[in-house]
C-alpha positions in Angstrom: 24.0 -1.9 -5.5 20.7 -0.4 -5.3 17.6 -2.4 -3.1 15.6 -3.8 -6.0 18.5 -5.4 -7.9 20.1 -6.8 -4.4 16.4 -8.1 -3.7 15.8 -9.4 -7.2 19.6 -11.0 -6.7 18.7 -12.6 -3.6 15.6 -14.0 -5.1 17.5 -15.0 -8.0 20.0 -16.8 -5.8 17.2 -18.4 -3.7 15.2 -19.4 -7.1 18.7 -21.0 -9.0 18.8 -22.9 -5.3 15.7 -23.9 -5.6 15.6 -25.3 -8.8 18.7 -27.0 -8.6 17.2 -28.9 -5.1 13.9 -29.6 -5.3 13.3 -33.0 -7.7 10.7 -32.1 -10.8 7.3 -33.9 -10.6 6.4 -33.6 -14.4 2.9 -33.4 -14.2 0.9 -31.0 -15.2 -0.3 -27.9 -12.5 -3.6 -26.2 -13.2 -3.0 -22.2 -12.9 -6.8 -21.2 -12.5 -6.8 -17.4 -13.4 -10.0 -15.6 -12.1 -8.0 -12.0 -12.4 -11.2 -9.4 -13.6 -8.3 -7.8 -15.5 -6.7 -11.0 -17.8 -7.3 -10.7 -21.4 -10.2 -13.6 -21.6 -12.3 -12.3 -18.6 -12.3 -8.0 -19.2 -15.9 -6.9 -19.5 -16.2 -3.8 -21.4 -16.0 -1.5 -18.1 -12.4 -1.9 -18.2 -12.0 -1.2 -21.6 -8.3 0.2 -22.4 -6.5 -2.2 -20.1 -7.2 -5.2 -18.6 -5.3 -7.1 -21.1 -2.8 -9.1 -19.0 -1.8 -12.2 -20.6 -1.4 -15.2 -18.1 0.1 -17.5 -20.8 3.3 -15.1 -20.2 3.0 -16.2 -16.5 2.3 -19.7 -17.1 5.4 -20.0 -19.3 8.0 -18.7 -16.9 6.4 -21.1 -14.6 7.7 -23.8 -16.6 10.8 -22.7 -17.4 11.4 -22.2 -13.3 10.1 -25.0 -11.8 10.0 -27.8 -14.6 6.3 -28.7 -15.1 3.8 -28.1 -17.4 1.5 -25.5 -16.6 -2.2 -25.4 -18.1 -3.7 -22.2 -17.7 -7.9 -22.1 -17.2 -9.6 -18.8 -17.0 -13.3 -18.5 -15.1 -15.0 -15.7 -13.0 -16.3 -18.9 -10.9 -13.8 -21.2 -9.3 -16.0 -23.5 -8.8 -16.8 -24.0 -13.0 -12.8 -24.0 -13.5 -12.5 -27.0 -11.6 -15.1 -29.0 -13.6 -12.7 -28.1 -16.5 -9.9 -29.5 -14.9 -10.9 -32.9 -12.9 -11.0 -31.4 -9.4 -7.3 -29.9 -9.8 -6.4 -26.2 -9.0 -3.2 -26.0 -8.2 -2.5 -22.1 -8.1 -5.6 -19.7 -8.3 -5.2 -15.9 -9.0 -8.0 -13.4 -9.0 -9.7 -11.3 -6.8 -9.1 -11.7 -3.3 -12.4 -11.9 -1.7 -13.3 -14.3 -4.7 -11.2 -16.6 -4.8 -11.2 -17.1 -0.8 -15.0 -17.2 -0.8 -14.8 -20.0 -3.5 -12.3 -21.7 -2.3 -14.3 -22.1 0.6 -17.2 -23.2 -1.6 -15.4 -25.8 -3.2 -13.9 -27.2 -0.1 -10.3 -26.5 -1.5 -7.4 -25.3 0.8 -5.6 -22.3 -0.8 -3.3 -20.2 0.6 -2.3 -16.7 -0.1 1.2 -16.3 -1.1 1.8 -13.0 -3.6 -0.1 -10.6 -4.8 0.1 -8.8 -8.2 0.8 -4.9 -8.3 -0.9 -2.6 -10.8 0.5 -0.3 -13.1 1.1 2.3 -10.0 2.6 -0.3 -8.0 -0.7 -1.0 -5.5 -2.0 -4.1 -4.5 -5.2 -2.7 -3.2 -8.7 -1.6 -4.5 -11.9 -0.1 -3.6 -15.4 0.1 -4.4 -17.1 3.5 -6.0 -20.5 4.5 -4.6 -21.8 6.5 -7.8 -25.2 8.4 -8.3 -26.9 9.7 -11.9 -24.7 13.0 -12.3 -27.8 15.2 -12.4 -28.8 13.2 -8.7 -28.8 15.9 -5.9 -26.6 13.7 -3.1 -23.0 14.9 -2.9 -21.8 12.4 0.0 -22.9 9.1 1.1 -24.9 10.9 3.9 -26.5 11.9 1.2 -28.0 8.8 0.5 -30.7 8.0 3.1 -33.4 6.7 1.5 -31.6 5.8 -1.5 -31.9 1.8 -3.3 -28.4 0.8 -3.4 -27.1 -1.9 -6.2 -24.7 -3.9 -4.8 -22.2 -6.3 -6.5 -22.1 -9.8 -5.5 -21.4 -10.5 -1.6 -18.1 -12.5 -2.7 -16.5 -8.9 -4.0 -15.6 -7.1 -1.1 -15.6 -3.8 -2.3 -18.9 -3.8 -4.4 -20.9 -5.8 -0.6 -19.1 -6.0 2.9 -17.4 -3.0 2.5 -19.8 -0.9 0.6 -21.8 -1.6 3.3 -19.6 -0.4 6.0 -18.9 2.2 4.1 -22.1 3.7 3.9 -23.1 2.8 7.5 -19.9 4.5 8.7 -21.5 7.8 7.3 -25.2 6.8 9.1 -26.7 4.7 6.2 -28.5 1.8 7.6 -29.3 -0.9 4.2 -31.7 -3.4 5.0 -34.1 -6.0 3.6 -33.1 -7.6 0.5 -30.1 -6.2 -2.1 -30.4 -6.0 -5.3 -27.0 -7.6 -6.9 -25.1 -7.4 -9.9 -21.8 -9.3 -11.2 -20.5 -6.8 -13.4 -19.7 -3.3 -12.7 -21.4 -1.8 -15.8 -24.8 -4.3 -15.0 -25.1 -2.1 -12.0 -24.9 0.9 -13.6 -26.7 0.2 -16.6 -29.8 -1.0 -14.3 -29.3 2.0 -12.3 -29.1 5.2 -15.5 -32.1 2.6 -16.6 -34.4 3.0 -13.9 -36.9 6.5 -13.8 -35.3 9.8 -13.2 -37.3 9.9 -10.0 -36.0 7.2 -8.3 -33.7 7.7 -5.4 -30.8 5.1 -6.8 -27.1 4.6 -6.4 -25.0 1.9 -7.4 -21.7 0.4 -6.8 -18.7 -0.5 -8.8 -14.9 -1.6 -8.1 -12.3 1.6 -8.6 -10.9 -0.8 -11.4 -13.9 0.3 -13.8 -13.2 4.0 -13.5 -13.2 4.2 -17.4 -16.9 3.8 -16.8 -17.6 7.3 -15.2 -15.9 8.5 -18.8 -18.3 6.4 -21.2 -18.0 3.1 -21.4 -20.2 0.3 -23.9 -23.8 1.8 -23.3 -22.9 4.4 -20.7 -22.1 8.0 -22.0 -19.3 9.9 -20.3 -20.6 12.4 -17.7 -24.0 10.1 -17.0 -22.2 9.1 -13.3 -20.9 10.9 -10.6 -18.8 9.6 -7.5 -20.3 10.3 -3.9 -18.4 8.1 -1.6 -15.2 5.3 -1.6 -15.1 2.3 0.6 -12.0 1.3 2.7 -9.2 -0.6 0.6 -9.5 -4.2 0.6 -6.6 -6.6 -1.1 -7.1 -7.2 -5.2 -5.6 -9.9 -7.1 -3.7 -12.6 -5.2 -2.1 -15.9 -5.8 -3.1 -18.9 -3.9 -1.9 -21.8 -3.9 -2.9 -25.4 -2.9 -2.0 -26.3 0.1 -2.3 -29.8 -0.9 1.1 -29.2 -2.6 4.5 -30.6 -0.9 6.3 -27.9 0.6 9.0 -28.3 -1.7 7.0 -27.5 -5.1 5.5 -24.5 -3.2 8.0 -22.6 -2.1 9.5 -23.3 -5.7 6.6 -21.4 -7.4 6.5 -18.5 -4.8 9.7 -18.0 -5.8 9.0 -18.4 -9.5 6.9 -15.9 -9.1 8.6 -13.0 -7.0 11.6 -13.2 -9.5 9.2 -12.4 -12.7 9.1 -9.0 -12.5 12.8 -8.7 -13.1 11.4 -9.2 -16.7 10.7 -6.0 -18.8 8.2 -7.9 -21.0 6.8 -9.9 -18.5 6.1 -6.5 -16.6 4.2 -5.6 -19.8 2.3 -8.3 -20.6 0.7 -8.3 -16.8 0.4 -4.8 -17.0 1.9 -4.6 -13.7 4.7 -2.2 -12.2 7.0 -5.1 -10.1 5.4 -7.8 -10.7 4.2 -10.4 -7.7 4.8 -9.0 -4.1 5.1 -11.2 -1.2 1.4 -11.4 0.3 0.9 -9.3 2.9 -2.8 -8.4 4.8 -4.5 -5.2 5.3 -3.7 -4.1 9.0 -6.4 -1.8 9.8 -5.7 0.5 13.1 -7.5 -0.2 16.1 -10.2 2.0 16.8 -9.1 4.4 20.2 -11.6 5.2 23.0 -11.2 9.1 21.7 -13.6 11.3 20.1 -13.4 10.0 16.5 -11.5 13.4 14.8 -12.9 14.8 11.4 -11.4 13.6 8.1 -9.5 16.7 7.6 -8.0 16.1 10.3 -6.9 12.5 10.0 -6.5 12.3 6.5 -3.4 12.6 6.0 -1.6 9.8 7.2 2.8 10.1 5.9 4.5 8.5 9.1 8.0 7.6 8.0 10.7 7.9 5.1 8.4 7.4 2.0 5.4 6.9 3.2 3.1 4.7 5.9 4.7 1.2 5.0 8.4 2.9 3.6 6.9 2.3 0.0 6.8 5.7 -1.7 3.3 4.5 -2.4 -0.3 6.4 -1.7 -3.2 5.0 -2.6 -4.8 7.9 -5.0 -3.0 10.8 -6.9 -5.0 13.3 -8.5 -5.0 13.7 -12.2 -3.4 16.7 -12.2 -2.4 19.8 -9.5 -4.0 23.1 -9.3 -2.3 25.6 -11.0 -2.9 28.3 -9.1 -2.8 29.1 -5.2 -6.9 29.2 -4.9 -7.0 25.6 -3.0 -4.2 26.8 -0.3 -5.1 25.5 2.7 -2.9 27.2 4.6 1.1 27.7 4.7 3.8 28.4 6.8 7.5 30.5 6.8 9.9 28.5 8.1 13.3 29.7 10.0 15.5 27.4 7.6 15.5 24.9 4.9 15.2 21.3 6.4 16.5 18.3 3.9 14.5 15.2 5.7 11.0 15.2 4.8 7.6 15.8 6.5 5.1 13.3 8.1 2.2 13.6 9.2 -0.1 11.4 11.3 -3.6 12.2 13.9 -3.7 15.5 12.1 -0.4 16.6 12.9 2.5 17.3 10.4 6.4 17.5 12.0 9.0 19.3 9.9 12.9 19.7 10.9 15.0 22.4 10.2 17.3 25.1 12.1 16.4 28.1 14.1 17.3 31.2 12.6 20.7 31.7 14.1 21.5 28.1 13.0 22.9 27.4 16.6 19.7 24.3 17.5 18.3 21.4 15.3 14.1 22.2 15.6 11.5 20.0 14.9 8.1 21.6 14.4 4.5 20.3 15.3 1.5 21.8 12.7 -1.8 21.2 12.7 -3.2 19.7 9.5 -6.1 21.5 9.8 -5.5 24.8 9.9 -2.0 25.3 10.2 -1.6 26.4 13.9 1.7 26.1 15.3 1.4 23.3 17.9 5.0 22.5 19.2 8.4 23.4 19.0 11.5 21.0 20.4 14.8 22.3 20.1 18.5 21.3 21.2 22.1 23.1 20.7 23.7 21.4 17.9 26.7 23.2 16.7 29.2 20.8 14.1 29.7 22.2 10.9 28.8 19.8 7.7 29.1 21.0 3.9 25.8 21.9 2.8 24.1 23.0 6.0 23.6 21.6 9.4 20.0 21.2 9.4 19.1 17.7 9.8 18.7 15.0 6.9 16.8 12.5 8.5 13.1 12.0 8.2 11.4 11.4 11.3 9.6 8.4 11.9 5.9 8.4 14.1 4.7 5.2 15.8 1.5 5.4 17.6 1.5 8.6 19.8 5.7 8.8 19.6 7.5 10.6 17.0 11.3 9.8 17.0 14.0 12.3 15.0 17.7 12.1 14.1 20.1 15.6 13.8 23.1 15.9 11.4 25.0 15.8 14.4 23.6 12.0 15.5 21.7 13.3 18.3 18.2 11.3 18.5 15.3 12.0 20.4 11.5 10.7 21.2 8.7 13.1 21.4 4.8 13.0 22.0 3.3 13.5 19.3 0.6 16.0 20.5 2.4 17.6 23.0 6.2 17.5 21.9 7.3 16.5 25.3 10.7 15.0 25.7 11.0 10.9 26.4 14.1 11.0 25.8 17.3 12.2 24.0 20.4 10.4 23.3 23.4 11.8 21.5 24.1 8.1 19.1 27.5 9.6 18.0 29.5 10.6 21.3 28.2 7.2 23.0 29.5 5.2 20.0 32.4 7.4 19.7 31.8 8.6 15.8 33.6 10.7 13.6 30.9 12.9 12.2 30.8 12.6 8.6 31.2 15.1 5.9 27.8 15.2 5.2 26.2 14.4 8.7 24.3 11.8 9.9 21.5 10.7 7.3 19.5 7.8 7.5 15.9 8.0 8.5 15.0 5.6 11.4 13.7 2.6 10.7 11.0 1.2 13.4 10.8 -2.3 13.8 8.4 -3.4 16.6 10.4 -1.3 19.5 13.7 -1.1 18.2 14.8 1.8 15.7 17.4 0.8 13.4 20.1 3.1 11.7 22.7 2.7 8.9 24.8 5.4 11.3 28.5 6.2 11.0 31.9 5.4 9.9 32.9 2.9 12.6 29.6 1.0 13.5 27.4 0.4 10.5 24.3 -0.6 11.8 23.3 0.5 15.2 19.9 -1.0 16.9 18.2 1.3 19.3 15.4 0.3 22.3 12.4 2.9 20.9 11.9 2.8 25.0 14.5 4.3 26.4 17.1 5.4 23.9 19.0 2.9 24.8 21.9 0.9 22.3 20.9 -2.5 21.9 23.3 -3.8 19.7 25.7 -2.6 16.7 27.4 -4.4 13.9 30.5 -3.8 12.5 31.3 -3.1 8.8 32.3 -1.5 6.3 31.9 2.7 6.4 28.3 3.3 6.0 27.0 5.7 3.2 24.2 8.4 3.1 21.1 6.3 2.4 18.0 4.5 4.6 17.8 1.3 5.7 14.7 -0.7 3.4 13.1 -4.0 5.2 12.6 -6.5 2.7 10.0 -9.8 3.9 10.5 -13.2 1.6 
């Protein structure tokens, strides 16, 4: 069975459970929706999309949990609650929003999911964008420059525009000019004399306005800088209700996007995700390294949080070789994939007799060779013996698996061993026909691994090496472990 339709069975199981439990309270709940992109609140900045129809949600609601559910769109929390006697039960919009007016109102909301867009994110930023004939091309560019922030409640379009372009040695002071919607800031902005040093900012949601949007002609903005990501639209809800009724609509929700059409209407990928906060890294002592350097950031099996998500694609790829960086000959194909982390990118592969499992060390930079760790592995597997496995980094460890079930931990900068352990001779494995393939999963400081034939899941101390536990099952096949949160 794969992962989504065993997670959308659990939830199904948990939500039948649920409903067949928890008594029905027949009053109505009050869904507030102050999502920027639902049908009723799109400005024309966001024209193309932003059509997501919250009646679709509202619906399932009550045919999952067994009230009513009256739906009441605003930008302002604050004015939806003078439509509704007080009462917000669940509130969905923009993050920032709705926690800075549900501050404001003195209600108690908490996050609980939050709704992925068409690519699967739950994330946005904010645009820093200049007149396209303006001479800045970064935001240290921008010294001197007015800047037209959005109102301090959005994140991306205030706190972190301002980080943003402090961060790059733009100090804003005095008072800001604000502006609610994205396309008010950049109107004001193309508005304002040719001579004025101006930039403005808007949410990466209204990207359709750098290609003409209302009163703005494509090509009239240019993009000069991006703020951090910050979280986008999330469900609260009110803390005020029992425990019982709330767990009952988290559910509700998580289970939705098992629905084709309800996928549609929300224009959304999955539908509702558990919530889950931004973790930022901690900032290191170290010389802060340059962005080609650090930018690329690919630590485990598909991606940073084991995903497969990034959070921009380019429109398209070059054609041609012209934007090479730089590229490198390997001794032999390797079938686990790269990742990369502090400007370093590990590959695994052979050597060139195809006697030792290698795992190489480049820099992201420019290339250079930085490392090479090696160890005899022998067996013989249809298809190759170079290993499968992805590696995994964690802080300034990177920890590999061979096709032979030999593990190691390296340092990262310096590929220096911490230690090796061979999994299969310690748990007395048959090696399979394939060789070992699942790429470790890091848990806090214990590695996990769907392994072998005898012991399907084997937990390993990230430490030491050493074999915590194992479990018992049934013969394990060729995929990953996935961690799943509810």
């Amino acid at each position: 069975m794969k992962l989504q339709t065993f997670h959308l069975f659990v939830l199904g199981l948990l939500h039948t459970a649920a409903t067949s439990v928890f008594a029905a309270d027949q009053s109505s709940l009050k869904l507030v929706v102050m999502d920027p992109l639902s049908k009723p609140l799109s400005c024309d900045c966001v024209r193309g999309y932003a059509q997501r129809d919250y009646e679709v949600l509202a619906a399932h609601l009550e045919r999952s949990i067994g009230h009513d559910v009256d739906v009441v769109w605003h930008q302002s929390l604050g004015e939806a609650i003078k439509q509704t006697n007080g009462q917000a039960d669940i509130v969905i919009g923009k993050h920032s929003m709705v926690v800075a007016d549900g501050k404001a109102t003195s209600l108690a909301l908490q996050p609980v999911t939050q709704l992925t867009d068409k690519k699967g994110g739950t994330t946005q930023h904010g645009l820093i964008v200049v007149r396209s004939e303006d001479s800045a091309l970064n935001l240290a560019d921008l010294l001197g420059y007015e800047i037209l922030f959005g109102p301090v409640e959005a994140q991306e379009k205030s706190g972190a525009a301002e980080a943003a372009l402090l961060s790059a040695g733009i100090e804003t002071k005095g008072k800001r000019k604000r502006f609610g919607a994205c396309s008010e800031a950049a109107t004001a902005m193309l508005e304002m004399p040719s001579s004025k040093s101006v930039a403005a900012v808007i949410s990466s949601y209204a990207e359709p306005l750098l290609k003409g949007c209302g009163s703005i002609r494509e090509g009239e903005l240019r993009v000069v800088g991006r703020t951090d990501d910050v979280p986008f639209v999330t469900a609260f809800i009110n803390e005020d209700l029992p425990t019982e009724l709330s767990e009952k609509i988290q559910i509700a929700m998580l289970v939705a996007g098992a629905d084709p059409s309800f996928r549609e209407s929300m224009e959304t990928l999955v539908g509702f995700v558990p919530w889950k906060p931004l973790v930022r890294p901690k900032p290191t002592i170290d010389s802060k390294p340059s962005a080609s350097e650090s930018g690329a950031q690919w630590r485990q099996f598909r991606g940073n949080n084991r995903d497969g998500l990034v959070d921009w694609l380019p429109d398209f790829l070059p054609k041609d070789e012209e934007n090479l960086a730089w590229s490198q000959t390997l001794p032999s194909v390797g079938y686990g994939g790269l990742v990369a982390s502090d400007g370093i990118v590990v590959v695994s592969g052979r050597d060139a007799q195809d006697q030792c499992d290698t795992f190489l060390a480049f820099s992201v930079k420019d290339g250079r060779t930085l490392w090479l760790s090696q160890y005899e592995s022998t067996s013989s597997f249809d298809y190759g013996n170079t290993p499968r496995a992805t590696p995994v980094i964690s802080g300034s460890d990177v920890f590999t698996l061979g096709a032979a079930g030999v593990m190691s931990s390296m340092d990262l900068k310096t590929g220096s061993l911490n230690w090796r352990v061979n999994l299969a001779e310690k748990l007395g494995e048959t090696l399979p026909t394939w060789g070992f393939c699942s790429s470790p999963l890091l848990i806090d400081e214990t590695i996990f691994l769907q392994f072998g034939t005898k012991e399907t899941l084997v937990a390993v101390d990230a430490n030491s090496g050493d074999i915590l536990w194992t479990a018992i099952g049934r013969p394990a096949a060729y995929s990953s472990l996935m961690p799943m949160s509810f």
